[in-house]
C-alpha positions in Angstrom: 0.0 0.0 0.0 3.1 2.4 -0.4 1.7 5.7 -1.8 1.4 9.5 -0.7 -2.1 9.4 -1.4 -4.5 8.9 1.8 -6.1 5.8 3.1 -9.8 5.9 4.6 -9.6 4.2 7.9 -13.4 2.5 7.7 -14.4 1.6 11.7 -17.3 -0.5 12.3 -17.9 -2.9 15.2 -14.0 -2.7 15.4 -14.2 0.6 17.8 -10.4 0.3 19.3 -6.8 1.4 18.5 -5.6 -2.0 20.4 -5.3 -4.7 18.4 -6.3 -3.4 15.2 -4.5 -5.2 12.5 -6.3 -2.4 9.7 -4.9 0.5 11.8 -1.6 -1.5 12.2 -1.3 -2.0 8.7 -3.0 1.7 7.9 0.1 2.9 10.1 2.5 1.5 8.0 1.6 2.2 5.0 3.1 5.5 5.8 0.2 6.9 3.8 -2.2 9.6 5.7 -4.8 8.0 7.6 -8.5 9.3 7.4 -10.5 7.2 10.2 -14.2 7.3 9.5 -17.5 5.4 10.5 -20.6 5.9 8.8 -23.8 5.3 9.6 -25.3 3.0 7.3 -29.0 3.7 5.9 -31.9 2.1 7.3 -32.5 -1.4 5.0 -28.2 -2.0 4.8 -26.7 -5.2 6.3 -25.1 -2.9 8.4 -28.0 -0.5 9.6 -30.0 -3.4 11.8 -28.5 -2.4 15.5 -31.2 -2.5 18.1 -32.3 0.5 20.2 -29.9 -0.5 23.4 -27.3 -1.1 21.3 -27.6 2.6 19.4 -27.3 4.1 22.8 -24.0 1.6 23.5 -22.3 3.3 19.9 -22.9 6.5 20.6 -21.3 6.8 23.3 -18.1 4.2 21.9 -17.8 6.7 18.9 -17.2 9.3 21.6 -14.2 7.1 23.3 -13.2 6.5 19.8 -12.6 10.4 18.8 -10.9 10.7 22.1 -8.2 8.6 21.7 -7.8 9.3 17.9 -7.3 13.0 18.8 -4.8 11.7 22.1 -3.2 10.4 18.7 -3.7 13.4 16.4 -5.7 12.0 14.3 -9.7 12.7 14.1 -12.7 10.4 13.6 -15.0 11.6 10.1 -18.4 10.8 10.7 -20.9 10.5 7.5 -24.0 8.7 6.9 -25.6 7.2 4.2 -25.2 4.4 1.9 -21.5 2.9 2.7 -20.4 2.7 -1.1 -21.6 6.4 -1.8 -19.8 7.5 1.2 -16.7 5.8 0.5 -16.8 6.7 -2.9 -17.0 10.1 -2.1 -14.8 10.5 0.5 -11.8 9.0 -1.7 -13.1 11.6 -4.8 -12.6 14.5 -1.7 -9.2 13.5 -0.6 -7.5 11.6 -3.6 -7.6 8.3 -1.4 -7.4 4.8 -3.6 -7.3 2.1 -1.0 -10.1 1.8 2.0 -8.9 -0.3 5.0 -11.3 -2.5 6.9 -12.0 -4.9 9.7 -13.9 -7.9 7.9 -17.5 -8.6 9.7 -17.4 -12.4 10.1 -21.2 -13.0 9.7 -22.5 -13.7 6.3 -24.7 -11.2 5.4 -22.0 -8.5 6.2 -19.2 -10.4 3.6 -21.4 -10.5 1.1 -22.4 -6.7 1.6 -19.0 -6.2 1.5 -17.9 -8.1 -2.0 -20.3 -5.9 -3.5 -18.8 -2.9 -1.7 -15.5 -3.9 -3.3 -17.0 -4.0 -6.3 -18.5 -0.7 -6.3 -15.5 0.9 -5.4 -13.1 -1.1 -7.3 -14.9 0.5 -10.7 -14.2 3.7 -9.0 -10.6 3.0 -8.9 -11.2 2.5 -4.9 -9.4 -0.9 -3.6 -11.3 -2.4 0.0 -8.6 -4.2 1.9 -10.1 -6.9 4.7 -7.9 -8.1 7.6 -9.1 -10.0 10.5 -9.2 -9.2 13.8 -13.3 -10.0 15.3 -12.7 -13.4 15.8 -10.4 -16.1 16.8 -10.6 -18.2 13.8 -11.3 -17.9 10.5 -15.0 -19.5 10.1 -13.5 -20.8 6.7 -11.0 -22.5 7.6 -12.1 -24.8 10.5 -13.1 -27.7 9.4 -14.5 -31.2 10.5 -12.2 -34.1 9.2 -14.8 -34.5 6.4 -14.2 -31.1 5.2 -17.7 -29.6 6.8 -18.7 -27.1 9.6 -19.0 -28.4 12.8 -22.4 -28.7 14.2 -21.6 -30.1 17.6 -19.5 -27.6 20.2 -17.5 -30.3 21.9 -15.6 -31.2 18.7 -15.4 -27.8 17.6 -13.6 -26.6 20.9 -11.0 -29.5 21.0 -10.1 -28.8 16.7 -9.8 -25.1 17.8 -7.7 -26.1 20.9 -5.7 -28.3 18.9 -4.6 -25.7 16.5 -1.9 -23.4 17.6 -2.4 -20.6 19.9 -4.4 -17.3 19.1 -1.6 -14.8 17.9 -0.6 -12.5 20.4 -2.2 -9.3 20.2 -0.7 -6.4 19.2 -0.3 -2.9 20.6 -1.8 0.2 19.0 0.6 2.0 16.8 2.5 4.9 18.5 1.8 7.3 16.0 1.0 7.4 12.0 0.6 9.8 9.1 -2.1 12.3 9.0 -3.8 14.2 6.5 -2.7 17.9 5.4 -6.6 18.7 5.1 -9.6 17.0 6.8 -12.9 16.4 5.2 -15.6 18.0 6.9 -17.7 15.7 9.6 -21.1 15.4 10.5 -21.6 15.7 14.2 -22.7 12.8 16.2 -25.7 14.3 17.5 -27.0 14.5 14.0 -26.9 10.1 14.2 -29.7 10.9 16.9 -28.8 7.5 18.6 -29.7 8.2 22.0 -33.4 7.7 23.6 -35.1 10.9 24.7 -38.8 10.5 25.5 -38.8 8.3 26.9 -35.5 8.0 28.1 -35.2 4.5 28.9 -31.7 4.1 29.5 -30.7 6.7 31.7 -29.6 3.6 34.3 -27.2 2.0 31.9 -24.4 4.7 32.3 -24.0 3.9 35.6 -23.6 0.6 34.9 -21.6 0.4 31.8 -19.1 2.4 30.3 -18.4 2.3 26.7 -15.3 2.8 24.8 -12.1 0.4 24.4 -10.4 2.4 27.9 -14.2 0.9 29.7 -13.5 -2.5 28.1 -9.7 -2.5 29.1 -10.7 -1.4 32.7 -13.2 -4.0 33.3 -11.1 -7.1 31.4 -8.3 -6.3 34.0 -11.2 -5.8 37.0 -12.4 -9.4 35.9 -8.6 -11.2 35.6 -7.5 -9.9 38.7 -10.9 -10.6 40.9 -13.9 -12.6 39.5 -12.0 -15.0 36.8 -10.9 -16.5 40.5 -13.9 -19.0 41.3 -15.7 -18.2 37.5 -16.5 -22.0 37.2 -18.7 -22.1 39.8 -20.3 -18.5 40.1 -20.6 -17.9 36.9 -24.0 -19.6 37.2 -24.9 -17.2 40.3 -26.8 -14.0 39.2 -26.7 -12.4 42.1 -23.0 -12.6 42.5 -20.8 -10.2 40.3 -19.0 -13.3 39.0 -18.9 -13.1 35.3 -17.1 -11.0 33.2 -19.3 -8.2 31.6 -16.9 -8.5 28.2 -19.9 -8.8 26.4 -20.9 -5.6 25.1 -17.6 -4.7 24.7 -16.7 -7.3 22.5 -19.5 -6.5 20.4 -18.5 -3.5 19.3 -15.3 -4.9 19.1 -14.2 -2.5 21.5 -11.8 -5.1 22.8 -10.6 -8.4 20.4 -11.1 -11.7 21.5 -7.0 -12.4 21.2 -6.7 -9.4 23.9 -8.7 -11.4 26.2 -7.0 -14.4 25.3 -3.9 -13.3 26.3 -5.0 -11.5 29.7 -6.8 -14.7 31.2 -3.6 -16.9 29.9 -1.4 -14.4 32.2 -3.0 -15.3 34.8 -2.4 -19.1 34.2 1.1 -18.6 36.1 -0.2 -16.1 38.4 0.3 -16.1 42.4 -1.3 -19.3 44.4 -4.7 -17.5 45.4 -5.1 -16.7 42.2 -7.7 -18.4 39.6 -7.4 -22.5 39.0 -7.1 -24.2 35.5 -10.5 -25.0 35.4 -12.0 -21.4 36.0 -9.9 -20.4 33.3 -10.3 -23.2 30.6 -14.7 -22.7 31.7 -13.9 -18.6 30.5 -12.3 -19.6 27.6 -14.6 -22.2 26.4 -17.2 -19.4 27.0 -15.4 -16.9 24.3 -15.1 -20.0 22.1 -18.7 -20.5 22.6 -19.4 -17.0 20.4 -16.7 -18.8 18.1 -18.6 -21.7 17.4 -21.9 -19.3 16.7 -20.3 -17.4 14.2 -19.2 -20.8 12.8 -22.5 -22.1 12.4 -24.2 -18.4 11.3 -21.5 -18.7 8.4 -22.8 -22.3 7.3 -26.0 -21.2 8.2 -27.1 -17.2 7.2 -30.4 -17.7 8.2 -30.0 -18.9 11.4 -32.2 -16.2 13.2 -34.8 -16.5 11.5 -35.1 -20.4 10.2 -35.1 -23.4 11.8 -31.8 -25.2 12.3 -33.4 -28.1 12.5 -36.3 -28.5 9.7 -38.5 -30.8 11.3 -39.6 -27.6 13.7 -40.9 -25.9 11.1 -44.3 -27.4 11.7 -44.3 -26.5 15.3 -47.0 -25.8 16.6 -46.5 -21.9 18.4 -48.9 -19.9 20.4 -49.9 -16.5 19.7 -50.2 -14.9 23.2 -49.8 -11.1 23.0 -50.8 -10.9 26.9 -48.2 -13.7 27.7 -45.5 -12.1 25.6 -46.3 -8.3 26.7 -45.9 -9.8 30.9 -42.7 -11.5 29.7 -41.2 -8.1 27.8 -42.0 -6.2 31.4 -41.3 -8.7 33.7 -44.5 -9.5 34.9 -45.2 -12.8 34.7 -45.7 -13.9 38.3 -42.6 -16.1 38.1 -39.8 -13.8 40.1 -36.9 -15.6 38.9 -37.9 -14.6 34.8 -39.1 -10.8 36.2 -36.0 -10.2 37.9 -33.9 -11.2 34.6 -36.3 -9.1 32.0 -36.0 -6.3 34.7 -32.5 -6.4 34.5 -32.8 -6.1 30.7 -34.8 -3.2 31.1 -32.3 -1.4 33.7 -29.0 -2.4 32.4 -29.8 -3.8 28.8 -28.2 -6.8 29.5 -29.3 -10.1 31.4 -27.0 -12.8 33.0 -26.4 -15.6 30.7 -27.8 -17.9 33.3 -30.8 -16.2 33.8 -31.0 -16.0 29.6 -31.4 -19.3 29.4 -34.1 -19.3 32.3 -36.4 -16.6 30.4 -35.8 -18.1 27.4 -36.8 -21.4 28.0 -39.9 -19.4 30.2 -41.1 -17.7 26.5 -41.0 -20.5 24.3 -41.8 -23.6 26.5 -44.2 -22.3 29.5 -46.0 -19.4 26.9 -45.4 -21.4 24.0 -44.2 -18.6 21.8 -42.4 -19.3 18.9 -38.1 -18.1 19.4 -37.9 -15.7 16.4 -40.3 -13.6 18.7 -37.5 -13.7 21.6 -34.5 -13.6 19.4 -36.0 -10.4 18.1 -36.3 -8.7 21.4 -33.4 -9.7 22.8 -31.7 -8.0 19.4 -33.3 -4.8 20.0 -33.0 -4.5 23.8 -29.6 -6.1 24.7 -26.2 -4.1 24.5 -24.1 -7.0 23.6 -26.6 -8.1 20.4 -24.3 -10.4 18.7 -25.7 -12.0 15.1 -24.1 -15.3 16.1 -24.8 -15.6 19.8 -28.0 -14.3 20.3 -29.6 -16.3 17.3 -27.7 -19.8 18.5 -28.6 -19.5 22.0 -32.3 -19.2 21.2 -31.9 -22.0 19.0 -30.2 -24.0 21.7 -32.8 -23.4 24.4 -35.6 -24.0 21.5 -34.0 -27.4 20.3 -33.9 -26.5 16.7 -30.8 -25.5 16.7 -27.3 -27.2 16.0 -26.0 -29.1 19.2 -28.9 -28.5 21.5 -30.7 -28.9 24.6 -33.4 -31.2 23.9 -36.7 -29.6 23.6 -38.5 -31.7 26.6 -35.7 -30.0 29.0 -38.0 -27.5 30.2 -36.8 -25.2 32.8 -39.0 -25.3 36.0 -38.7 -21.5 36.9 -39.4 -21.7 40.7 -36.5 -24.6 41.0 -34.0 -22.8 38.7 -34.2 -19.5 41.1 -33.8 -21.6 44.4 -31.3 -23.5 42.6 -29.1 -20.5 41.0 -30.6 -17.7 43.2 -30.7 -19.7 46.9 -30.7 -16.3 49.0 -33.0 -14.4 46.9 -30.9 -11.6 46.3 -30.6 -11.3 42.3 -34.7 -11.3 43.0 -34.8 -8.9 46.1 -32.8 -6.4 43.6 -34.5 -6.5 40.3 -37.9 -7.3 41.6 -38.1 -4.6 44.8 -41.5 -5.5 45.5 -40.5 -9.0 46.6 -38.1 -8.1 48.8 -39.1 -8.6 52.4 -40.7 -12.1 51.2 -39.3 -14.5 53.3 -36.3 -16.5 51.6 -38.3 -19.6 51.7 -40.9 -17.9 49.7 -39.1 -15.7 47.3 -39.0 -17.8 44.2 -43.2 -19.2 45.2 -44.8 -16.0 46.3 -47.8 -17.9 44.9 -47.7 -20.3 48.2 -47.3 -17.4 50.7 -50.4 -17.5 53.2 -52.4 -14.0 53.2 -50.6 -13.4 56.7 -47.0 -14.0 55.4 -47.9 -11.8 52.2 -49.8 -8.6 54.3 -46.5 -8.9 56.4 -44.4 -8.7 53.3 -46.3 -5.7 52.0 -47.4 -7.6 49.0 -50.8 -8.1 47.1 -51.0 -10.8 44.5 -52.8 -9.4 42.0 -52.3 -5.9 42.6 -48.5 -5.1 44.3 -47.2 -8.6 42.0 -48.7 -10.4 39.6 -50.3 -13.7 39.7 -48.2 -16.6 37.6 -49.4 -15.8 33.8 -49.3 -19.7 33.3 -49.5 -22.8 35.6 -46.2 -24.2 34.9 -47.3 -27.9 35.7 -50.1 -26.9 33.0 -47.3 -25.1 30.6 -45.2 -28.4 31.0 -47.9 -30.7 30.1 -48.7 -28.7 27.3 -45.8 -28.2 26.0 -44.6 -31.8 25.8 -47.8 -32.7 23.7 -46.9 -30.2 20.9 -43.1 -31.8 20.8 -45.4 -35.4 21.0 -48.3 -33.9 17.9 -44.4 -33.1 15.8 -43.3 -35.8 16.5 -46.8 -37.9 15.0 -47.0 -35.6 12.0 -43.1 -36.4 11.2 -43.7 -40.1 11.7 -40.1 -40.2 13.1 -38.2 -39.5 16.2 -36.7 -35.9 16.8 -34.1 -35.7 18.4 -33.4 -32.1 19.5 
């Protein structure tokens, strides 16, 4: 890429200097770099971020500029079609090459060949490099030759390959531009909720921007990674990582968390055990094997993995469905978890799995509608995960749990909630319930609910289903499949 003319630096869900292998590469080129992120229009593979996550970028774009200018360099911001912008941009500044972290789903390589072409008949080259994922989703392979579609042998072939490069530094300095082109300010993206303005709690919960991600990746390696195998499955312990969101805005890369939990393999004697650190890992490799199966599988959010669901037989429920959204559906374990999606636009992953299996196997709702709202109203919306872990809970999808595994919601919050207090926090109106009671408000006599300060019905709702009902009901649409198929299915 040796040339005096500039090179457009195009960001996406790539929002860091560390790491970068397109800034690296940008850098020493020894061309002036113009960094730039546009806002794609509405109906682009690139334009479908949910609400929660809009509020996330806007403030990452904000880090971003900051430690561009720390660098001397600026951030262009432009909206509109990416070809049009790209194409213009290089007719402003005399750039011929565009720079660019390659998305790994499908949708956004294909978006991006066309791109290419676009540009390439306006004398405008894209350049890809890596740099979102471990692995290259083309290359792993089964020892047939085809993707994986169980996780087990997936992890041990990734774990058999050699080690995730190390990541690299961000570049002390690099060339920039004698003129800028002009910017459109951020404010003019109109990312941020205002009426009203649902997520005025997530700032004090989250903060955005590859310094946030750095802080809280060394917050996690030095305390919580210690004991992650066990608590990890406690949502009312702060015993996961909270990577999430960061990583997918790639505000942090997956070989930069690598690295900082393998540091702390050789760490001092009190520090976290092999198996909390092999449970964390297999954890980043589970987003690995998602993208995996999104790239052998585009329409994995919105078809069934497995075909034989197809003719499953869903509920519509808009009461059901509207109690779940708001967390009131009577069964505090599930309210506490959608609460928490409300508050801090995330959920814990144990909890996930709870609510999820609540929607689509208690209300019978089909787990497009859940993969939809968990899109728009989670800060770490990942194409891969989020549409693989409904899948998984569902039992359409590749590898998993069977669909007659059906998540009894009072015994999973005793089980993974024992003392009540991810409930007592998220669900308020709970909390002078007896710890007995917490999870079964529903069995609380008049006398132990008065002296609670709670009214079924009125303070807390009534369970929207009988679960023993939900259950029963349940397993005879998997047994009506199964009859209509004429065969046995397994997932």
């Amino acid at each position: 890429m040796a040339s005096s003319s500039p090179l457009i630096l195009w960001f996406r869900k790539d929002l860091r200097l560390d790491d970068h292998i397109a800034l690296i590469k940008a850098a020493r080129s020894g061309r002036p770099v113009i960094p730039v992120f546009i806002l794609a229009d509405e109906g682009s593979p690139y334009a479908p971020l949910g609400a929660a996550q809009r509020w996330w970028l806007n403030h990452s774009l904000e880090a971003l500029a900051r430690s561009l200018e720390q660098k001397g360099s600026r951030l262009v911001l432009r909206r509109g079609a990416p070809e049009t912008v790209l194409a213009a941009l290089a007719a402003e500044t005399g750039a011929n090459v565009v720079a660019v972290t390659d998305l790994p789903d499908p949708a956004g390589r294909k978006e991006d060949e066309r791109i290419a072409g676009v540009l390439e008949e306006r004398g405008v080259a894209l350049h890809g490099f890596g740099g979102l994922l471990l692995h290259d989703p083309e290359k792993l392979r089964t020892g047939s030759g085809g993707g994986f579609r169980v996780y087990t042998p997936f992890w041990r072939a990734l774990n058999q390959q050699a080690a995730p490069a190390p990541p690299r530094p961000a570049p002390d300095a690099w060339t920039h531009p004698a003129r800028w082109p002009e910017s459109e300010p951020l404010t003019s993206f109109d990312l941020l909720p205002r009426k009203p303005d649902w997520a005025r709690e997530f700032g004090s919960h989250w903060t955005p921007g590859e310094k946030g991600a750095l802080d809280r990746l060394h917050r996690f390696t030095e305390g919580a990674l210690k004991g992650y195998a066990v608590n990890r499955d406690r949502p009312g312990i702060d015993g996961t990582s909270g990577m999430s969101p960061h990583l997918a805005m790639g505000e942090v890369s997956p070989r930069r968390i690598w690295a900082a939990v393998e540091e702390r393999r050789e760490g001092e004697r009190n520090g976290p055990d092999g198996e909390d650190i092999e449970r964390y890992q297999k954890e980043l490799v589970w987003r690995e094997f998602s993208y995996h199966l999104l790239h052998h599988f585009p329409e994995l959010a919105t078809r069934n993995w497995t075909p034989a669901f197809d003719s499953f037989s869903w509920v519509d429920d808009p009461a059901g469905l509207e109690a779940w959204k708001r967390g009131l559906t009577g069964y505090p374990i599930v309210d506490a978890g959608m609460r928490q999606l409300w508050r801090h636009g995330w959920m814990h992953n144990r909890v996930r799995m709870i609510v999820a299996s609540f929607l689509i196997k208690d209300l019978l709702i089909d787990w497009r509608v859940g993969e939809k709202w968990f899109r728009d109203t989670l800060v770490d919306a990942d194409p891969g995960s989020n549409a693989a872990s409904w899948q998984w809970v569902a039992g359409s999808g590749a590898d998993a749990s069977p669909f007659f595994r059906i998540f009894n919601p009072i015994l999973q919050g005793e089980k993974f909630d024992p003392d009540g207090t991810y409930v007592r926090t998220f669900v308020p109106e709970l909390s002078r319930l007896p710890t007995k009671l917490i999870h079964r408000p529903f069995e609380a006599s008049l006398v132990e609910l008065r002296a609670a300060g709670i009214s079924l019905g009125s303070t807390y709702p009534r369970p929207v289903v009988d679960h023993r009902f939900a259950r029963d009901r349940a397993l005879a649409a998997l047994a009506e499949l199964k009859a209509e198929k004429g065969q046995p299915i397994k997932k």
